[in-house]
TORKE-457077 format. One record per atom (N, C-alpha, C, O): residue in one letter; atom name; y, x negated, z negated; residue number from 1. Coordinates in pm, whole numbers, plus 50000, padded with zeros to 5 digits. Example, Ala and Ser with C-alpha at 12.3 -4.5 7.8 and 13.67 -1.06 7.14 Angstrom:
% residues 2
{residuo A	atomo N	v 49431	u 48681	w 49220	num 1} .
{residuo A	atomo CA	v 49550	u 48770	w 49220	num 1} .
{residuo A	atomo C	v 49670	u 48680	w 49220	num 1} .
{residuo A	atomo O	v 49668	u 48576	w 49154	num 1} .
{residuo S	atomo N	v 49775	u 48715	w 49292	num 2} .
{residuo S	atomo CA	v 49894	u 48633	w 49286	num 2} .
{residuo S	atomo C	v 50003	u 48710	w 49213	num 2} .
{residuo S	atomo O	v 50114	u 48659	w 49196	num 2} .
***
This chain:
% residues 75
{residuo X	atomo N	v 13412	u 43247	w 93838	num 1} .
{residuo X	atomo CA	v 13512	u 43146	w 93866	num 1} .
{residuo X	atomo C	v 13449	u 43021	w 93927	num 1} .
{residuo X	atomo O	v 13507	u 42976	w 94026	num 1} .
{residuo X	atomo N	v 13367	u 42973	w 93896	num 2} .
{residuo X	atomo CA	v 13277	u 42856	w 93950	num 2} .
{residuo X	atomo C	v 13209	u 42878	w 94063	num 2} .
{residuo X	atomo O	v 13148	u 42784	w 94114	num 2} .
{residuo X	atomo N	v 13205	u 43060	w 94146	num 3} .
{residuo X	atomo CA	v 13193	u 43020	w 94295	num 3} .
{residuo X	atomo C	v 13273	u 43009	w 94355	num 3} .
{residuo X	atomo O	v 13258	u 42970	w 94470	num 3} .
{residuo X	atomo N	v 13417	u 43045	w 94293	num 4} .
{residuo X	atomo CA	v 13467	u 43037	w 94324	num 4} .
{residuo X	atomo C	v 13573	u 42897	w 94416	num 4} .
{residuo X	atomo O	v 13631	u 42872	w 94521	num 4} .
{residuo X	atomo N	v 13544	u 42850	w 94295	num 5} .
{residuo X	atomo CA	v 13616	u 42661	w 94294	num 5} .
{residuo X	atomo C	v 13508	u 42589	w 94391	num 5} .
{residuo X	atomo O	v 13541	u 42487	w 94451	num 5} .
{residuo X	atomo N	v 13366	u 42648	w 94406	num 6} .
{residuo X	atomo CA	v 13250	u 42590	w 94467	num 6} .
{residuo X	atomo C	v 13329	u 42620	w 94576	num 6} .
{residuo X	atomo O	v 13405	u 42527	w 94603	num 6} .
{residuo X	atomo N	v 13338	u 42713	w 94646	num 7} .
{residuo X	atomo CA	v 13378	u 42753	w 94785	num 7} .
{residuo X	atomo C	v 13545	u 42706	w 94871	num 7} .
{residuo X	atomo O	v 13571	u 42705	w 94991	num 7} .
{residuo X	atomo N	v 13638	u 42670	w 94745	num 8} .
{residuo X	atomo CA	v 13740	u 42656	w 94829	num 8} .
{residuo X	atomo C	v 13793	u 42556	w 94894	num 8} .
{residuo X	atomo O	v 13913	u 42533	w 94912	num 8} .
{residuo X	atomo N	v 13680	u 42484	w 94936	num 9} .
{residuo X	atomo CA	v 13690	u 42418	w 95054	num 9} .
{residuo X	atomo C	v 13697	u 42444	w 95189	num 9} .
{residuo X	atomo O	v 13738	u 42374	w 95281	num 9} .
{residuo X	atomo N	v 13647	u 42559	w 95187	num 10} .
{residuo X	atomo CA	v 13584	u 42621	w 95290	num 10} .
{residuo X	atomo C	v 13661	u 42771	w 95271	num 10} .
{residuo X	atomo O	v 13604	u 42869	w 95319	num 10} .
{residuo X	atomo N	v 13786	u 42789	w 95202	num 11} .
{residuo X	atomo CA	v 13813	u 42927	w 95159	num 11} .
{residuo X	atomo C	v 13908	u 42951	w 95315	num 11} .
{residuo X	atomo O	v 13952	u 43065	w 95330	num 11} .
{residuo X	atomo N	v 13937	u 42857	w 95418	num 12} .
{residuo X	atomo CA	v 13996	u 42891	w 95575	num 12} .
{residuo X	atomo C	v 13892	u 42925	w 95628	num 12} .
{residuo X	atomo O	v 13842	u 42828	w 95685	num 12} .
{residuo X	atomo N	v 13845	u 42996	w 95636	num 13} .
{residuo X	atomo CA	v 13701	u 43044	w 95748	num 13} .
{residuo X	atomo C	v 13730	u 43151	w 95793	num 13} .
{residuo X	atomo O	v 13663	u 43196	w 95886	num 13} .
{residuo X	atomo N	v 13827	u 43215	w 95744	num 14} .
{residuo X	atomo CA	v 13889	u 43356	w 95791	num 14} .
{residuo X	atomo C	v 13951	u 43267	w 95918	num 14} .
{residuo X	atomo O	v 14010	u 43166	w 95879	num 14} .
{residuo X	atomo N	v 13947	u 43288	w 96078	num 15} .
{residuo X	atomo CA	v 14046	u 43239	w 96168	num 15} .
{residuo X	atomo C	v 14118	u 43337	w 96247	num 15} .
{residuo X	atomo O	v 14138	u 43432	w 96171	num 15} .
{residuo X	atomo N	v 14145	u 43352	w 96312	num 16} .
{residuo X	atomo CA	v 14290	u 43463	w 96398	num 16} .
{residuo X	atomo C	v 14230	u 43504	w 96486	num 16} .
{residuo X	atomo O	v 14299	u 43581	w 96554	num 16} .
{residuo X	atomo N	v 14067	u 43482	w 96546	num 17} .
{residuo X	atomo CA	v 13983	u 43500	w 96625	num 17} .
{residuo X	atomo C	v 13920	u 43646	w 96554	num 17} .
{residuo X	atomo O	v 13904	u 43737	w 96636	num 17} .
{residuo X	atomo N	v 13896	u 43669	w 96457	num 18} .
{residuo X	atomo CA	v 13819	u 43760	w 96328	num 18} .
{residuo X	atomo C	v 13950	u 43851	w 96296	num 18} .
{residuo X	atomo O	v 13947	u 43973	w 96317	num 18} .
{residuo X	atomo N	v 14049	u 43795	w 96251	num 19} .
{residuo X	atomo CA	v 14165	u 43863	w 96163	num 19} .
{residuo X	atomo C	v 14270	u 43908	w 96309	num 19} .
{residuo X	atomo O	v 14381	u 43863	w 96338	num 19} .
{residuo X	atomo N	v 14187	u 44014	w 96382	num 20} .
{residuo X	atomo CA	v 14320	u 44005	w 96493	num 20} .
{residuo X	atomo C	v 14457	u 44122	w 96424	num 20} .
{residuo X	atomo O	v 14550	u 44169	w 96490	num 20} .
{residuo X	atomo N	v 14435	u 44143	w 96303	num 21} .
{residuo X	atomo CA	v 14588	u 44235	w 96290	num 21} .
{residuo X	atomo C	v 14669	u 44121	w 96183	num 21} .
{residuo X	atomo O	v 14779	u 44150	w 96135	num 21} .
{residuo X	atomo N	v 14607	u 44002	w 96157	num 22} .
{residuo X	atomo CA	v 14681	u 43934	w 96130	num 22} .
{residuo X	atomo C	v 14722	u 43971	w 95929	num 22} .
{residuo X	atomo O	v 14809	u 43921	w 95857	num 22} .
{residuo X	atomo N	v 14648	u 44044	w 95909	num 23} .
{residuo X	atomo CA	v 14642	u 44037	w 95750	num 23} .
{residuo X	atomo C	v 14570	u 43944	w 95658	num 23} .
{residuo X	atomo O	v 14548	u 43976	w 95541	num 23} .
{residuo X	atomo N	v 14547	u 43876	w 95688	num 24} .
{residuo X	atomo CA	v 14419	u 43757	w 95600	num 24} .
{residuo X	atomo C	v 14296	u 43812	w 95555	num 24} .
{residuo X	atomo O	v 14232	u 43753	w 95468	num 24} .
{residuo X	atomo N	v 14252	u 43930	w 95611	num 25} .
{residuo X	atomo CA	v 14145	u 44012	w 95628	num 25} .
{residuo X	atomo C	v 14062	u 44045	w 95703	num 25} .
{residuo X	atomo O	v 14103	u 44104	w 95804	num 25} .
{residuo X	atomo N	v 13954	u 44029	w 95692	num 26} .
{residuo X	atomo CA	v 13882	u 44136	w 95832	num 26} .
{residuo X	atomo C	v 13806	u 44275	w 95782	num 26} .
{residuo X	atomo O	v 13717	u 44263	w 95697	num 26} .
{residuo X	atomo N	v 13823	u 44343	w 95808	num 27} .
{residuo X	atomo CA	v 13767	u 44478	w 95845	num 27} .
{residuo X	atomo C	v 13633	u 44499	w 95884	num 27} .
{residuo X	atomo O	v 13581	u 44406	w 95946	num 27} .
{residuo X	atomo N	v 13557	u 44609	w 95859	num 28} .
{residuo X	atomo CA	v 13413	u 44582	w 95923	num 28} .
{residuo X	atomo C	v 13449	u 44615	w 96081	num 28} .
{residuo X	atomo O	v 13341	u 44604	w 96139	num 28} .
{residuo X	atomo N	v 13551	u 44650	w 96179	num 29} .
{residuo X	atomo CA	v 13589	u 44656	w 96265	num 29} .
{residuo X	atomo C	v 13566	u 44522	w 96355	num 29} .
{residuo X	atomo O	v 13488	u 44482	w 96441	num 29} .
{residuo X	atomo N	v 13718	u 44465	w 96261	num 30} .
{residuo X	atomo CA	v 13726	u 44322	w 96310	num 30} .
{residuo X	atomo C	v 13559	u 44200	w 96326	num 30} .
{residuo X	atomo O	v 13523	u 44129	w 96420	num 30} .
{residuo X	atomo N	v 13504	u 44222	w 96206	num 31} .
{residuo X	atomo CA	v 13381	u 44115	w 96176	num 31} .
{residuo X	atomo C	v 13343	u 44142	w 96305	num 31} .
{residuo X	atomo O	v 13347	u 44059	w 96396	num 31} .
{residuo X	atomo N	v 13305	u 44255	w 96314	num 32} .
{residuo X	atomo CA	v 13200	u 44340	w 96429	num 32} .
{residuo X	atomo C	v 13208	u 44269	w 96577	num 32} .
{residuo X	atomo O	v 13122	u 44212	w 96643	num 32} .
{residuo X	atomo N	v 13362	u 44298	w 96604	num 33} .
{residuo X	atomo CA	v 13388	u 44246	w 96723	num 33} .
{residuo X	atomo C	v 13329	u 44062	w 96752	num 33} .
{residuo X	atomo O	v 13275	u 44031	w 96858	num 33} .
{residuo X	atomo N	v 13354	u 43960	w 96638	num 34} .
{residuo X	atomo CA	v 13322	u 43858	w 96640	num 34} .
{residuo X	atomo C	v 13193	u 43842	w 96633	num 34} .
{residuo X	atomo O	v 13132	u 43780	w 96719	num 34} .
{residuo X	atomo N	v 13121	u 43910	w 96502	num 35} .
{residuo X	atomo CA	v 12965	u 43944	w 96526	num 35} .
{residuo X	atomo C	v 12892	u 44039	w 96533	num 35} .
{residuo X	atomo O	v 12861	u 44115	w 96441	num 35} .
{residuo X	atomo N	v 12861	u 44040	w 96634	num 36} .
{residuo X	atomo CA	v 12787	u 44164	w 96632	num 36} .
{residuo X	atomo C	v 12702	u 44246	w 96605	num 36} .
{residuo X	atomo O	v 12683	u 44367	w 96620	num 36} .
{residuo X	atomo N	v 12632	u 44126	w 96545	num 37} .
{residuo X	atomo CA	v 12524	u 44186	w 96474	num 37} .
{residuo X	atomo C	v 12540	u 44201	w 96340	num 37} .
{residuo X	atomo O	v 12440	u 44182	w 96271	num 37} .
{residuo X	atomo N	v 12644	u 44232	w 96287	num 38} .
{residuo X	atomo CA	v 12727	u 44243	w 96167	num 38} .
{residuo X	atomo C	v 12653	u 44421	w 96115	num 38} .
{residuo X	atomo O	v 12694	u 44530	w 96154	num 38} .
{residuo X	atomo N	v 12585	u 44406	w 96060	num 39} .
{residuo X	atomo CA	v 12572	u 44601	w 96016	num 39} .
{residuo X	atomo C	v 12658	u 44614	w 95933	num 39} .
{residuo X	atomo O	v 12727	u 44520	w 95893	num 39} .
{residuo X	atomo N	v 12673	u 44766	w 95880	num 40} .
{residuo X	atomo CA	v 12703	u 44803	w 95768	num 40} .
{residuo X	atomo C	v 12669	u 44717	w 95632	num 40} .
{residuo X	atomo O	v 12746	u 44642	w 95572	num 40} .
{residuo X	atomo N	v 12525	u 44752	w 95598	num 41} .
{residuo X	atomo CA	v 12466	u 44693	w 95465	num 41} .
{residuo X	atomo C	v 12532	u 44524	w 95477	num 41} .
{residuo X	atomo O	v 12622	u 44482	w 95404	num 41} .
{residuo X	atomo N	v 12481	u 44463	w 95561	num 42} .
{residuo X	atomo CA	v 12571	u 44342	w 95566	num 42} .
{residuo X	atomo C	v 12699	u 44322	w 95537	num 42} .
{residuo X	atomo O	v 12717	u 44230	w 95458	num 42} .
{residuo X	atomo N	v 12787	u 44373	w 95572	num 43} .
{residuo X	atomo CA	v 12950	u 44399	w 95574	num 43} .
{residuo X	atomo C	v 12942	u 44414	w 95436	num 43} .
{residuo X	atomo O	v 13005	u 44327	w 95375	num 43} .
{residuo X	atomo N	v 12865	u 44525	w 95344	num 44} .
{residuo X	atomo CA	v 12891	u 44532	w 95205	num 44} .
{residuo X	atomo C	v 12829	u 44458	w 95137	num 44} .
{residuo X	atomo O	v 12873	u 44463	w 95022	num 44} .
{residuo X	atomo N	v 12742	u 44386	w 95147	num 45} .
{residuo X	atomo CA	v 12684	u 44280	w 95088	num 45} .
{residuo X	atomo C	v 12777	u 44177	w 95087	num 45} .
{residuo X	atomo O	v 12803	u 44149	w 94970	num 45} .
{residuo X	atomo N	v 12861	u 44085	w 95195	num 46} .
{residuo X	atomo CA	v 12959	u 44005	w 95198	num 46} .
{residuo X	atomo C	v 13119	u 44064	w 95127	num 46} .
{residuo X	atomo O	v 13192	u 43980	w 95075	num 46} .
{residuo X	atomo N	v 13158	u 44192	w 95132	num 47} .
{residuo X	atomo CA	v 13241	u 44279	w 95078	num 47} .
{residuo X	atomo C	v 13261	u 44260	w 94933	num 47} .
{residuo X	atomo O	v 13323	u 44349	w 94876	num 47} .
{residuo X	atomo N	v 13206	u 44128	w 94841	num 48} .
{residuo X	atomo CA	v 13172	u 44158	w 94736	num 48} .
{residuo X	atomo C	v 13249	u 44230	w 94646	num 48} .
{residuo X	atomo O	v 13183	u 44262	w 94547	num 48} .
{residuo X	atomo N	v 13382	u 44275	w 94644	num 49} .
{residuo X	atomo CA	v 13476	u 44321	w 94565	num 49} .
{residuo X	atomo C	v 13506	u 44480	w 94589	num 49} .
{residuo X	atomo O	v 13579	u 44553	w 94522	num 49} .
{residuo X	atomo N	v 13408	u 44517	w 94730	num 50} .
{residuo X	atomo CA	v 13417	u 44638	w 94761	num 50} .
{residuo X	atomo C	v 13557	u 44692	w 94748	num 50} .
{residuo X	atomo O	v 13603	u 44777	w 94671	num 50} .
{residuo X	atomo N	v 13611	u 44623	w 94840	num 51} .
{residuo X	atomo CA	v 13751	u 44640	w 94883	num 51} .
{residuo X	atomo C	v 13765	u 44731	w 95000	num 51} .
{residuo X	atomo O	v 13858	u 44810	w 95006	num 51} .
{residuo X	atomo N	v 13681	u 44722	w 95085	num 52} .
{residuo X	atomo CA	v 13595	u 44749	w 95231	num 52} .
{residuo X	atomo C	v 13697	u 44650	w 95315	num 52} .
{residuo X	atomo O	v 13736	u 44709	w 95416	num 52} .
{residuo X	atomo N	v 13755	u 44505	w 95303	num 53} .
{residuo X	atomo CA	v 13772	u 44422	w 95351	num 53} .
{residuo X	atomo C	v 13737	u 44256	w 95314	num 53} .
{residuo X	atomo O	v 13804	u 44195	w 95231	num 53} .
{residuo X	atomo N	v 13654	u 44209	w 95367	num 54} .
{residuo X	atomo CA	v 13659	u 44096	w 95386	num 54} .
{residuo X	atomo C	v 13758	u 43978	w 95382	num 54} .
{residuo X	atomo O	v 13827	u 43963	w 95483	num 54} .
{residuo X	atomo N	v 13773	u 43886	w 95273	num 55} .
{residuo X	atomo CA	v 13899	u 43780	w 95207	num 55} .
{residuo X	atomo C	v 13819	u 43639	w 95316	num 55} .
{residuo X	atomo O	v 13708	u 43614	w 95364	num 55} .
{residuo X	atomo N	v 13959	u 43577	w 95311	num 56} .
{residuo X	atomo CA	v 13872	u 43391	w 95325	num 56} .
{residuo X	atomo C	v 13760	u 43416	w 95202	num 56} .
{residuo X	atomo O	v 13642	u 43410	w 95236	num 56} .
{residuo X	atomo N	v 13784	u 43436	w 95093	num 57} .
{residuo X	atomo CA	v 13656	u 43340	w 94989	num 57} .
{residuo X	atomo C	v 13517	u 43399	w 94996	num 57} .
{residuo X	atomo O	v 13410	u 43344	w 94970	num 57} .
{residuo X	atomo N	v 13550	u 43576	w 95054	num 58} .
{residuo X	atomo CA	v 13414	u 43622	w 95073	num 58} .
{residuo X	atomo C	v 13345	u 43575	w 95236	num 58} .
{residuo X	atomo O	v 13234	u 43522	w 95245	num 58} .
{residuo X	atomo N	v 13409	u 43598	w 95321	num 59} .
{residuo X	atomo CA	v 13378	u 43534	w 95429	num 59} .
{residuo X	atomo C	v 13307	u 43359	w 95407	num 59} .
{residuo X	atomo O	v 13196	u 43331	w 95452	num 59} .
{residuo X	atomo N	v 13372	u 43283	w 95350	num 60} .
{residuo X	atomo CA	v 13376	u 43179	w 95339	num 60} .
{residuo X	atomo C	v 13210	u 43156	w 95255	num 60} .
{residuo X	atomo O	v 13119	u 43085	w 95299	num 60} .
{residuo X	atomo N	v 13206	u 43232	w 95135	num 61} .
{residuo X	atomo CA	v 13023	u 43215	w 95067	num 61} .
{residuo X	atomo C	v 12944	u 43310	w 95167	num 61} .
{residuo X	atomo O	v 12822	u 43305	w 95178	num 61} .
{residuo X	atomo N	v 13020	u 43391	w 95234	num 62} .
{residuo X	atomo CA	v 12906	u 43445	w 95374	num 62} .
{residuo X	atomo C	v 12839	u 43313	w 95458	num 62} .
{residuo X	atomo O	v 12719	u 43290	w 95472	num 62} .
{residuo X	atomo N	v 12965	u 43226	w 95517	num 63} .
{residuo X	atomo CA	v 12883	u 43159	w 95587	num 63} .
{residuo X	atomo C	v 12850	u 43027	w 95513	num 63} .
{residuo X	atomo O	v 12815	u 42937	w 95588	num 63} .
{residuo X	atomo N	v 12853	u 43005	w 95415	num 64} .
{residuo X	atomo CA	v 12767	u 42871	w 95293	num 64} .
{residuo X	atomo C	v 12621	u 42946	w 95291	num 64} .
{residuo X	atomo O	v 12512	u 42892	w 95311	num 64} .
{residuo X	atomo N	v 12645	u 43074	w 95265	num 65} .
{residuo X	atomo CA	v 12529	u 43139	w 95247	num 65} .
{residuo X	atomo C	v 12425	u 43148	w 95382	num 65} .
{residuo X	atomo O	v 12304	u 43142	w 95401	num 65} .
{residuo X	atomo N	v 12485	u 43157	w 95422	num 66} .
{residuo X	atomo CA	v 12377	u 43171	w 95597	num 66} .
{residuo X	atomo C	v 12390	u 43308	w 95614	num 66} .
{residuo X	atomo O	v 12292	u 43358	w 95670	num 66} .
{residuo X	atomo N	v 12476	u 43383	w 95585	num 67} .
{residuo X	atomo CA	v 12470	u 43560	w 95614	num 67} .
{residuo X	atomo C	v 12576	u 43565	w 95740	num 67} .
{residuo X	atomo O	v 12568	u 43669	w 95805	num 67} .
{residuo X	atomo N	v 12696	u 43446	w 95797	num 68} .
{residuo X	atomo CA	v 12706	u 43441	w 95905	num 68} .
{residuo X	atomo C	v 12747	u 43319	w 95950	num 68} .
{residuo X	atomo O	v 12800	u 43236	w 95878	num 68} .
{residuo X	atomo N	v 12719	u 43301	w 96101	num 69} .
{residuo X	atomo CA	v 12795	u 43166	w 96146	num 69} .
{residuo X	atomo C	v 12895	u 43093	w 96092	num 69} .
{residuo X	atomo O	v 12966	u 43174	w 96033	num 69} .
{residuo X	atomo N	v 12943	u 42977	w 96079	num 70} .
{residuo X	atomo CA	v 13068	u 42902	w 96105	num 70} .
{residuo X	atomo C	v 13170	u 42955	w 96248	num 70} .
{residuo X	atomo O	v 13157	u 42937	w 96369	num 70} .
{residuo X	atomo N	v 13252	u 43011	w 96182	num 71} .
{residuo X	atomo CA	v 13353	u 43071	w 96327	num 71} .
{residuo X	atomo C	v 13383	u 42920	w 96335	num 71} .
{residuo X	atomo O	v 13329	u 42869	w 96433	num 71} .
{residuo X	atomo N	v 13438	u 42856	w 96278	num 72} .
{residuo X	atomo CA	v 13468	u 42704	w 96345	num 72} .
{residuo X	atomo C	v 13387	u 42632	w 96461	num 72} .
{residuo X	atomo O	v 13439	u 42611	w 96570	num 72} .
{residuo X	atomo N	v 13279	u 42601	w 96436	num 73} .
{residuo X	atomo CA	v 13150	u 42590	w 96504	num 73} .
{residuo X	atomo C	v 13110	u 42659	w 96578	num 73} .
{residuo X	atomo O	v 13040	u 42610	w 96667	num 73} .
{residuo X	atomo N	v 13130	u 42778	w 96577	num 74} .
{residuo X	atomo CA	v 13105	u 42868	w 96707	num 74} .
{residuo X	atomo C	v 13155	u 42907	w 96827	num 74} .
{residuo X	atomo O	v 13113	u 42949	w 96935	num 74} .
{residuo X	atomo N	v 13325	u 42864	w 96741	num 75} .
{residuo X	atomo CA	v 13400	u 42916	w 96824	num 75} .
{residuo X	atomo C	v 13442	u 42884	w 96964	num 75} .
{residuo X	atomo O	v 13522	u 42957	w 97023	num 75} .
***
């Protein structure tokens, strides 16, 4: 719960650039297309709920973490 509350500042990092089907998700599909250098093992490492999709809050400690860019900043 406390990375949680740590992170939701930052829990919009999911943007419409990443989420193109428009579910508040990305897919290892979707990530891919935005980064590309996105692997597998990566994707499940950020996946933490092993959902095999990507939320704002996991995305969001991906990039606090340095495992990927700021889509804001990049974009």
């Amino acid at each position: 719960a406390a990375l949680a509350t740590s992170f939701a500042f930052s829990a919009s990092a999911m943007t419409t650039d990443i989420d193109t089907d428009g579910d508040g998700m990305a897919s290892f599909a979707e990530l891919q297309v935005f980064y590309p250098d996105v692997t597998e093992m990566l994707f499940q490492e950020i996946d933490t709920d092993s959902d095999g999709l990507v939320n704002d809050e996991e995305m969001a400690i991906a990039v606090e973490l340095g495992n990927l860019a700021d889509p804001e900043s990049d974009a």
